[in-house]
C-alpha positions as CSV (number, residue, x, y, z in Angstrom):
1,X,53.7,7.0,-23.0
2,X,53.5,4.7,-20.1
3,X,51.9,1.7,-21.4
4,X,55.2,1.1,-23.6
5,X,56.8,-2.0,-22.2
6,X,58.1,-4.1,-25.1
7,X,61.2,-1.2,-25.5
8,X,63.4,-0.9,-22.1
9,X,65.0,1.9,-23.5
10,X,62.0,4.0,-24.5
11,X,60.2,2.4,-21.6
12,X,62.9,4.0,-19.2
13,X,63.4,7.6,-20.9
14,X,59.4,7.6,-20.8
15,X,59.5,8.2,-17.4
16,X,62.4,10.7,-17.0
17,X,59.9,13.2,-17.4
18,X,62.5,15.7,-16.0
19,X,65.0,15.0,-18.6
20,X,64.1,17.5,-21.5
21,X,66.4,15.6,-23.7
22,X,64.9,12.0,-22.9
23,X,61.4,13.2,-23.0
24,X,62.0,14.6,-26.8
25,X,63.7,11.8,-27.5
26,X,60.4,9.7,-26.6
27,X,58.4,13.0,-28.2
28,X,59.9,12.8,-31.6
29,X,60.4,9.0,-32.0
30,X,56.6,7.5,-30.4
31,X,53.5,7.7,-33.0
32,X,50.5,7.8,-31.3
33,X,47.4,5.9,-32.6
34,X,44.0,5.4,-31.2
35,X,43.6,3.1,-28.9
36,X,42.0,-0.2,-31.0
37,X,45.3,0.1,-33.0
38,X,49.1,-0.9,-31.6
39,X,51.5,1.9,-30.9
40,X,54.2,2.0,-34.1
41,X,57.8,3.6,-32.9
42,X,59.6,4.9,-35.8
43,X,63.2,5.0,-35.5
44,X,64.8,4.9,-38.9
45,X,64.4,7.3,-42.1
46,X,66.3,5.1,-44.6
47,X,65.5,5.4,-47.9
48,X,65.5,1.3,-49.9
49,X,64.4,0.1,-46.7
50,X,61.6,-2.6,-46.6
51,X,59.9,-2.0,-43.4
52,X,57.5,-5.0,-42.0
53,X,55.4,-4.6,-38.6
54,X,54.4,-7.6,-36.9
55,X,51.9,-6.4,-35.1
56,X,50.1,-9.1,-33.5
57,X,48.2,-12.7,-33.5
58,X,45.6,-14.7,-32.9
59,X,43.7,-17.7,-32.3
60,X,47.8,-19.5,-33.0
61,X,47.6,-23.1,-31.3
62,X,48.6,-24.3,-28.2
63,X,51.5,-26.3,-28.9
64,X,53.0,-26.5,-25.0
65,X,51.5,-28.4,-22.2
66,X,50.6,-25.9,-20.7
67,X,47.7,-25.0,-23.6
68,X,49.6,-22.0,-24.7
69,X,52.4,-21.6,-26.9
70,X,55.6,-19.5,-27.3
71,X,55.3,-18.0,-30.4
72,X,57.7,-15.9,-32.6
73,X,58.0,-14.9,-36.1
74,X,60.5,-15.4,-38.8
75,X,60.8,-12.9,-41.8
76,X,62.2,-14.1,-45.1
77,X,62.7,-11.6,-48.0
78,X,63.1,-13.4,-51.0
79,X,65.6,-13.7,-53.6
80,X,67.3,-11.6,-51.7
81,X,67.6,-14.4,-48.9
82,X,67.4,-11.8,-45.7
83,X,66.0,-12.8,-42.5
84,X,64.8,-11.4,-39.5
85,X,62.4,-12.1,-36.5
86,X,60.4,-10.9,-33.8
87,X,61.3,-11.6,-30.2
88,X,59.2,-14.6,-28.3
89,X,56.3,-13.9,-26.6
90,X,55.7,-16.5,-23.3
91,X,52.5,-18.1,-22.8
92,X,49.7,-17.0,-25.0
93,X,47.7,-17.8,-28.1
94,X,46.9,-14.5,-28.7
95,X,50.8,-12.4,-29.4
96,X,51.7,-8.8,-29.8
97,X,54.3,-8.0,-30.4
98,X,54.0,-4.2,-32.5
99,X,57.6,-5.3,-33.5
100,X,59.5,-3.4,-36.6
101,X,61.7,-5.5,-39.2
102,X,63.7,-3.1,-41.3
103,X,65.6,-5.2,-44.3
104,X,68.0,-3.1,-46.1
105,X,67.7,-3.7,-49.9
106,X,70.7,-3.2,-52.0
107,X,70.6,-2.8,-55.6
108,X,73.8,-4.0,-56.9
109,X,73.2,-2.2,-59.9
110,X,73.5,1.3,-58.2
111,X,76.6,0.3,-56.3
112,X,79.0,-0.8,-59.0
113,X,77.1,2.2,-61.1
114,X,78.8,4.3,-57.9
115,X,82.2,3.1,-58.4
116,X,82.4,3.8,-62.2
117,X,81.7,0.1,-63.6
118,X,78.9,-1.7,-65.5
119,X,77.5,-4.1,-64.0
120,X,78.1,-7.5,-65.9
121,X,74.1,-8.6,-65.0
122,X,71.5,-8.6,-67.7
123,X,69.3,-5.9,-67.6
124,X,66.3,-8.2,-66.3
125,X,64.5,-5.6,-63.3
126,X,62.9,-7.2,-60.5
127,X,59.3,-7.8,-60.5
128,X,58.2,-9.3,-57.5
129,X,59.8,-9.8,-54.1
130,X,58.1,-12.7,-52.0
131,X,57.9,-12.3,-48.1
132,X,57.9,-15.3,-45.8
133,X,56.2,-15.0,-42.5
134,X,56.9,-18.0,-40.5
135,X,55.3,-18.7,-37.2
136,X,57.0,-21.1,-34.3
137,X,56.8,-21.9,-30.9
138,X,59.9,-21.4,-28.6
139,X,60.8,-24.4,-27.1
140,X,63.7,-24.2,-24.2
141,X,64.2,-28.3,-24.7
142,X,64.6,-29.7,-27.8
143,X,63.6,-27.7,-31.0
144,X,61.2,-25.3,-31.7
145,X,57.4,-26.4,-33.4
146,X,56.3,-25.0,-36.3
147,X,52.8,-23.4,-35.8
148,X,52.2,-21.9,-39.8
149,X,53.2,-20.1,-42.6
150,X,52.4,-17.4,-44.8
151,X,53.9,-16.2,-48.3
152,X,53.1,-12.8,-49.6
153,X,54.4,-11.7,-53.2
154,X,54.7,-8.2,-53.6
155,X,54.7,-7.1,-56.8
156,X,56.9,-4.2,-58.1
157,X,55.7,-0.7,-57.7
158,X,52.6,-1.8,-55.5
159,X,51.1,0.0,-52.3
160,X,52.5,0.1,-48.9
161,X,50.3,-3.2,-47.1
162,X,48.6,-1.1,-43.6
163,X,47.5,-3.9,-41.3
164,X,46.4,-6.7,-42.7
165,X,45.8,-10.2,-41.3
166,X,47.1,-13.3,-43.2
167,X,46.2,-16.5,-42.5
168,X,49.0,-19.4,-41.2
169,X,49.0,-22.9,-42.9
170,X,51.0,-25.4,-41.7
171,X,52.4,-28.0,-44.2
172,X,50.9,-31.0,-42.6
173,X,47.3,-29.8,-43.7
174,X,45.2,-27.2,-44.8
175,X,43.7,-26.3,-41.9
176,X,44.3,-22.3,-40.3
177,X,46.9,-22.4,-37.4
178,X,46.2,-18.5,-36.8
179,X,46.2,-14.8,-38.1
180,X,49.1,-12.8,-38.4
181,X,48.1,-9.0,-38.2
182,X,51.3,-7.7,-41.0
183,X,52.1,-4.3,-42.2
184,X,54.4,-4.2,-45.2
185,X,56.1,-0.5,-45.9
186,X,58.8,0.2,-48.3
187,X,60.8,3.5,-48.1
């Protein structure tokens, strides 16, 4: 429990080792895996919930002047247009982040179903979702430099995605700007 850092709040009731009701909190919340592996903190139980886990990076370029970068992730779920993204992390090439993304995925269908009216839609199901993973470097002057990009298309009905790496492109060329370390979950 003591090496968790990126979460003040867990980070804190971890070491109230006196308070029975912080250390359950911290007991029933923190998932324990070996040590090659980031530690995963589940905190939601919501069901149409599309769960991704940035977990990490690597080999990203150094875009700063120092030779290291900033760098932070955007997460697009498309059509449905919802974003999200991971917090910056200063100064390396090499990011972890172990940082949960939970979209909430409405089915319009279901809701007017819930209120007693048809919905005027055709009856077209969705097939696919497609998940943007965009990679920048923080800047604090000026605007922020766009390291890669990966697209993953999900289809409908497929398996949960456990840590996988994708590889950035950025648009300028075809060359790799980095590995993204993803898991994709859907509840």
């Amino acid at each position: 429990i003591r090496k968790i850092y990126d979460d003040p709040l867990l980070h804190v009731l971890a070491h109230r080792a006196d308070d029975e009701e912080a250390s359950s909190y911290v007991g029933n919340f923190v998932q324990y895996r070996n040590n090659k592996k980031p530690l995963l903190i589940d905190l939601s139980n919501i069901s149409n919930t599309l769960r991704i886990i940035i977990h990490e990076g690597k080999n990203l370029p150094a875009l700063d002047f120092t030779g290291k970068s900033d760098p932070f992730v955007k997460v697009t779920v498309m059509p449905f247009k919802l974003k999200n993204e991971t917090r910056v992390v200063r100064q390396t090439l090499n990011p972890k982040w172990d940082q949960e993304l939970d979209f909430k995925m409405n089915n319009d269908d279901d809701n007017n179903n819930k209120k007693g009216k048809r919905s005027k839609k055709n009856n077209i199901k969705l097939q696919h979702i497609m998940i943007e993973f965009d990679c920048w470097d923080w800047d604090t002057i000026g605007s922020d430099d766009h390291i890669g990009k990966h697209t993953e298309r999900l289809e409908y009905g497929q398996d949960n995605i456990i840590e996988k790496w994708v590889t950035l492109y950025n648009n300028d060329n075809d060359d790799p700007q980095g590995k993204l370390l993803i898991t994709v979950e859907c509840e």
